[in-house]
C-alpha positions as CSV (number, residue, x, y, z in Angstrom):
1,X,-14.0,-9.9,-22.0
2,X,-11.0,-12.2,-21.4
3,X,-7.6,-11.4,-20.3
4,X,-6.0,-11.9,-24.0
5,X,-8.8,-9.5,-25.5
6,X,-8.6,-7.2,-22.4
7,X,-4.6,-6.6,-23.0
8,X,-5.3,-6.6,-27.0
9,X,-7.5,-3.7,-26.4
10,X,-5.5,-1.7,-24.9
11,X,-2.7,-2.0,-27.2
12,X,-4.6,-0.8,-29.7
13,X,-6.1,2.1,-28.1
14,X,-2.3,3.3,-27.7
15,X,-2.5,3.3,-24.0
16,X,0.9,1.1,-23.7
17,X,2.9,3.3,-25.7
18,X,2.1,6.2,-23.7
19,X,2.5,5.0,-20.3
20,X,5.7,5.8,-18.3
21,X,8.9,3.6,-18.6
22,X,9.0,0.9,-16.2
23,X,11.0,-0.1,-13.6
24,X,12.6,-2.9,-15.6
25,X,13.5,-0.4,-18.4
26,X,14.2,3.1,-16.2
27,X,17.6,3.4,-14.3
28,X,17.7,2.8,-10.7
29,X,17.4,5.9,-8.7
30,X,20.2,8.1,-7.8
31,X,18.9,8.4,-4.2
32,X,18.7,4.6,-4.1
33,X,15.3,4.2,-2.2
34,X,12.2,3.9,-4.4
35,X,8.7,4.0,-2.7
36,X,5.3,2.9,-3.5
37,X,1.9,1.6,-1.9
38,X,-0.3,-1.5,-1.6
39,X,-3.2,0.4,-2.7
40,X,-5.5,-1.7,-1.1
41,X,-3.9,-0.8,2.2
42,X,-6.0,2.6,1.7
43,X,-9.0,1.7,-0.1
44,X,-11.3,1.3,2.5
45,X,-10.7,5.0,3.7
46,X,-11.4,6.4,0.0
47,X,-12.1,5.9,-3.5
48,X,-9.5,4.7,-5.7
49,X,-9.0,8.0,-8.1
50,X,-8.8,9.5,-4.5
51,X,-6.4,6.6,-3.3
52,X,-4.1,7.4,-6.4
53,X,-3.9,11.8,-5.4
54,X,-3.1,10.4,-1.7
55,X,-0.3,8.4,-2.8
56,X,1.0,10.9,-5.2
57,X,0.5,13.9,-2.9
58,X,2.5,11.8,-0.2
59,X,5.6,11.9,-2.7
60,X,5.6,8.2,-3.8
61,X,6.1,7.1,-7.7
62,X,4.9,3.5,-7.6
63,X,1.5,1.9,-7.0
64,X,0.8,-1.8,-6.4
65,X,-2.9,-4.1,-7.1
66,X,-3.9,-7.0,-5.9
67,X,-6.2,-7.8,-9.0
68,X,-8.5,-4.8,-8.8
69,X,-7.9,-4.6,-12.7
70,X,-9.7,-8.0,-13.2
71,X,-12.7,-6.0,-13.2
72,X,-11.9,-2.8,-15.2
73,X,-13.4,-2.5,-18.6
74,X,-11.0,-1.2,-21.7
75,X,-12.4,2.7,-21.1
76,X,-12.1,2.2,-17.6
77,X,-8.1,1.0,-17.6
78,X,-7.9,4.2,-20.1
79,X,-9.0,6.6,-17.6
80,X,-7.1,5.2,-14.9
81,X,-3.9,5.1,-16.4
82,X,-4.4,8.7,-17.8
83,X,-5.1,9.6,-14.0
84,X,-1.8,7.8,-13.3
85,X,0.3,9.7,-15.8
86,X,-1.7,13.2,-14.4
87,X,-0.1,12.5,-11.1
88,X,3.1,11.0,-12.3
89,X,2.6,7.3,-11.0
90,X,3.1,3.8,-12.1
91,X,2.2,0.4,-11.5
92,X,5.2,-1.2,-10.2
93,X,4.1,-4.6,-9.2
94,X,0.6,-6.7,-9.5
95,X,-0.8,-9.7,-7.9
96,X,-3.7,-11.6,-8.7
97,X,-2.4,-15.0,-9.9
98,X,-4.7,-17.6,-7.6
99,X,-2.8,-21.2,-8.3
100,X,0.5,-21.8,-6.6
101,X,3.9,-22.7,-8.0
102,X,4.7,-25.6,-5.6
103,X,2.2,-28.2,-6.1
104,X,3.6,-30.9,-8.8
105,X,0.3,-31.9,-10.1
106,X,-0.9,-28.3,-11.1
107,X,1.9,-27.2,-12.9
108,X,-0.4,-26.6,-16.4
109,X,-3.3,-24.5,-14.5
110,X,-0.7,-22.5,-12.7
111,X,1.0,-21.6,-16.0
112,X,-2.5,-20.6,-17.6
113,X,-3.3,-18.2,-14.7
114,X,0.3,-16.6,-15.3
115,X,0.1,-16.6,-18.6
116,X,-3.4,-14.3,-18.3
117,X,-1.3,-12.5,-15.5
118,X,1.7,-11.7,-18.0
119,X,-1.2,-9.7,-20.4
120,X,-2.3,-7.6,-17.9
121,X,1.5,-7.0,-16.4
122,X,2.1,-5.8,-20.0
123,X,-1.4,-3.8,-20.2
124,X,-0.6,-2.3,-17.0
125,X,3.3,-1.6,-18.1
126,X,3.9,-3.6,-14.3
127,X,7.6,-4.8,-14.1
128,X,6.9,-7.1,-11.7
129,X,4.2,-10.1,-10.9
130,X,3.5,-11.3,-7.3
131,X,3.3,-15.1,-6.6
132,X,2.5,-17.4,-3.9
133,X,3.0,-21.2,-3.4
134,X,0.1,-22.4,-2.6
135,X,-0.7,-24.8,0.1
136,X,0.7,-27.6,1.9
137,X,-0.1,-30.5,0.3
138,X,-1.3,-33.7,1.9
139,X,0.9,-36.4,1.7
140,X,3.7,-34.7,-0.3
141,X,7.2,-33.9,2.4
142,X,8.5,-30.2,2.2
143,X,11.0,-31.7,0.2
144,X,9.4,-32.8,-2.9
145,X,7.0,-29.3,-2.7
146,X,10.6,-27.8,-2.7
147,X,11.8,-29.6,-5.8
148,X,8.1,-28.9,-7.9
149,X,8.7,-25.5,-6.8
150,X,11.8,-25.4,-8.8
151,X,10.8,-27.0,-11.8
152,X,8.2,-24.5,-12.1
153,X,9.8,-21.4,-11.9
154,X,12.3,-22.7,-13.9
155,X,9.6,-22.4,-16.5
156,X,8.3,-19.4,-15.2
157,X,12.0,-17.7,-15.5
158,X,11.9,-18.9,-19.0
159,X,8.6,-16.8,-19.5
160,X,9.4,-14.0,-17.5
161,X,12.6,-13.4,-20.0
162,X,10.7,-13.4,-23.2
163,X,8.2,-10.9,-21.5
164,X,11.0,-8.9,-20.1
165,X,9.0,-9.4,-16.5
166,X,10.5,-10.0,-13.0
167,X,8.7,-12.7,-10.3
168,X,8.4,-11.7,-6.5
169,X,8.2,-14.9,-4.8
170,X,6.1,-13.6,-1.4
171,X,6.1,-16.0,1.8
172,X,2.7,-15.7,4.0
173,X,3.2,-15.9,7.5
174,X,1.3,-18.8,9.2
175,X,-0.5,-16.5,11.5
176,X,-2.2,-15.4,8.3
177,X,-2.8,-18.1,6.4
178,X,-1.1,-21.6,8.7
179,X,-1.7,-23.4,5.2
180,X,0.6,-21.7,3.2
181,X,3.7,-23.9,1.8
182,X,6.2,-21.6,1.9
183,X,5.9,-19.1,4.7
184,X,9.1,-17.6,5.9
185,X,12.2,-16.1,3.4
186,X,14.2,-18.5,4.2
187,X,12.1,-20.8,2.4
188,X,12.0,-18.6,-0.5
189,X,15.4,-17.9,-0.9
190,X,16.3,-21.3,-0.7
191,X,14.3,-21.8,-3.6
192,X,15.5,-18.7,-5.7
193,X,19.1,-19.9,-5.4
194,X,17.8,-23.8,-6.7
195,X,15.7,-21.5,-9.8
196,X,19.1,-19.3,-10.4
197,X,17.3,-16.9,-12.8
198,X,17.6,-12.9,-12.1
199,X,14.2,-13.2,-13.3
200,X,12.8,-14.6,-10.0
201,X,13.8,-13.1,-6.5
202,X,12.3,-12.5,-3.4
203,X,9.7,-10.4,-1.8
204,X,10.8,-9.7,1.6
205,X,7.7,-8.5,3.5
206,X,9.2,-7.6,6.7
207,X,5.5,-7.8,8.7
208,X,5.2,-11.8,7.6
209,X,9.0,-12.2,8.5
210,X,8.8,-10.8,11.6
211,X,5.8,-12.7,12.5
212,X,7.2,-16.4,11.1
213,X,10.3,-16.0,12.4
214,X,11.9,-12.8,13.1
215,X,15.8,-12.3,12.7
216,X,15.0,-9.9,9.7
217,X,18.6,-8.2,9.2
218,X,20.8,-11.4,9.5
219,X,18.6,-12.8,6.4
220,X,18.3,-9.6,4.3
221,X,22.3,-9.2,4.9
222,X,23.0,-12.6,3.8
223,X,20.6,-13.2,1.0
224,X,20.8,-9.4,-0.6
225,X,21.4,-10.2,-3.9
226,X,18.1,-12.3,-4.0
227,X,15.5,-9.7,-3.2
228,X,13.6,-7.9,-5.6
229,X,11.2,-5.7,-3.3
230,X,10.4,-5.2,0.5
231,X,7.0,-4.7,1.8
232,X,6.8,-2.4,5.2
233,X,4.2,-2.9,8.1
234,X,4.7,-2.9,11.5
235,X,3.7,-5.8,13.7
236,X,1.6,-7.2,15.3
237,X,-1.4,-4.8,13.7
238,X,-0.2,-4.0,10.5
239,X,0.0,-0.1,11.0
240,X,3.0,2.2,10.1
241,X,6.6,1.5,11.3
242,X,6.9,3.0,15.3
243,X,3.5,1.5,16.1
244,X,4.8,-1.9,16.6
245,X,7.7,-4.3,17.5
246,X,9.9,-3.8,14.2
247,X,12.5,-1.6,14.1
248,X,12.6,0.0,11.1
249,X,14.9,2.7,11.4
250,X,17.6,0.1,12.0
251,X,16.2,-1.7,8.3
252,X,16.4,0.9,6.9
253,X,20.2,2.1,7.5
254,X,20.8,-1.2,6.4
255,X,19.0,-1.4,3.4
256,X,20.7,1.8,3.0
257,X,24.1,0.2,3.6
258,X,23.9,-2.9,1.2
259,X,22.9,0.1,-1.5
260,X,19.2,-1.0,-2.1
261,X,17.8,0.7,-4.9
262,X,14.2,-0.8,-5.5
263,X,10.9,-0.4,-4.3
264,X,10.1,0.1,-0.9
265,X,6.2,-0.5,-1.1
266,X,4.2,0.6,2.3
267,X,1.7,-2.4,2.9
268,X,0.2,-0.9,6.1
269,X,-3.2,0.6,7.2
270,X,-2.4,3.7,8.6
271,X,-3.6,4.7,11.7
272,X,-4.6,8.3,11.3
273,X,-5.4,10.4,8.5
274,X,-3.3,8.5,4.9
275,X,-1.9,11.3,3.2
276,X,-0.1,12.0,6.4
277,X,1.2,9.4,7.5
278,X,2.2,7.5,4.3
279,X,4.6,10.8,3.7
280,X,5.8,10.5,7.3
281,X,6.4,7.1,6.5
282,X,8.4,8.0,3.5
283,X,10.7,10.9,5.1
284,X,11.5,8.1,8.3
285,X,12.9,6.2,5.2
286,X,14.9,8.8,3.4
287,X,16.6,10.0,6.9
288,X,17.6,7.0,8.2
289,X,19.2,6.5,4.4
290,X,20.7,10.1,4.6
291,X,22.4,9.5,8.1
292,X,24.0,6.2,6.2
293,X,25.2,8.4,3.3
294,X,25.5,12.0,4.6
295,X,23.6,13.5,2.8
């Protein structure tokens, strides 16, 4: 079935009304540090009803997908989001959308792919939608990339209002993927401030940072008001925070001190058993946040 049908569905079967209340429409936290998981961090280690009980039983609220739900039939999103609501989780951010936002010439087939994408954010009761740029493209300078960006997600922003939905503009590292237009935060910020919606922010996902171009505090100080989620992995193998070069504990007293109260999503494979470590991951979090506040 396609997306339009796939989101109709589930309206009717009543599975949107009786989801949780999202992120967009709950109140922040009181402890200010919110946590979920890139599920497909963990599901290569076990299935994905399995994958949900470890992310609950670690303590975390929030789940994120990377498209998994392209394939689920109606009966099948209705189980799953009954086993969400069982363990008292949510989806608090998707990706999936394949065109980028900063080529000028595919403006129209970038909008169709979110368009689909906004269906299944509202299916899936997902407050927020993942994007990429897109390559570099041949021939165009950084600058005019920079200025199609722009006009974009200007549009998007539009969008995103009437579907009450915020953007998470994500910058890929170009150890990962050297194509990749915009690949550090700085680029990304640069281009939320030009958007100027609260619609569209930033994903700052400290493992690409660190690996395009470190200095992660300076930026996350000076650009706070423009980031809408943080991603946590250590680097350089993409394991939990103390198995690398980041120092997270020192991230997290300052998230803590410019009052961060969204998601913090773990985006790592851990190394060891992942009920374990995903809660260890967790409590490093809420200490370091606790020595900040005394609590």
């Amino acid at each position: 079935m396609n997306r339009r049908q796939f989101s109709q569905l589930i309206a009717a079967a009543g599975v949107a009304q009786a989801l949780p209340r999202s992120q967009a429409q709950a109140p922040a936290s009181s402890h200010g540090f919110r946590f979920s998981v890139q599920l497909w961090t963990i599901e290569k280690q076990a299935p994905f009803d399995r994958c949900l009980e470890i992310v609950s039983a670690a303590g975390y609220e929030g789940v994120e997908l990377i498209g998994e739900f392209r394939k689920w039939s109606v009966d099948e999103t209705r189980r799953i989001m009954a086993k969400m609501r069982s363990l008292n989780l949510h989806f608090d951010m998707i990706s999936g959308v394949k065109a980028g936002f900063a080529d000028p010439n595919g403006a129209e087939n970038f909008l169709a792919d979110l368009k689909a994408q906004f269906e299944f954010a509202k299916a899936l009761q997902s407050p927020q939608i993942n994007l990429k740029s897109g390559p570099r493209i041949d021939g165009l300078s950084s600058e005019a990339q920079h200025t199609a960006s722009v006009e974009n997600l200007k549009r998007v922003a539009d969008l995103a209002a009437v579907n009450n939905i915020q953007i998470v503009l994500e910058p890929i590292d170009p150890i990962e993927n050297p194509t990749m237009y915009m690949k550090s935060v700085s680029q990304g910020f640069a281009i939320v401030r030009d958007v100027a919606s609260p619609h569209v922010k930033v994903l700052y996902d400290f493992y690409h940072e660190q690996r395009a171009a470190g200095n992660l505090i300076e930026k996350l100080e000076q650009n706070f008001d423009l980031v809408g989620l943080v991603h946590i992995a250590d680097v350089p193998n993409r394991n939990q925070p103390g198995t690398g070069e980041i120092d997270y504990a020192n991230i997290y007293k300052k998230l803590a001190q410019l009052k961060y109260d969204k998601f913090i999503a773990m985006e790592f494979f851990p190394a060891g058993d992942p009920l374990t470590i995903l809660k260890a991951a967790r409590l490093q979090a809420l200490h370091e946040q606790a020595l900040v506040n005394h609590i």
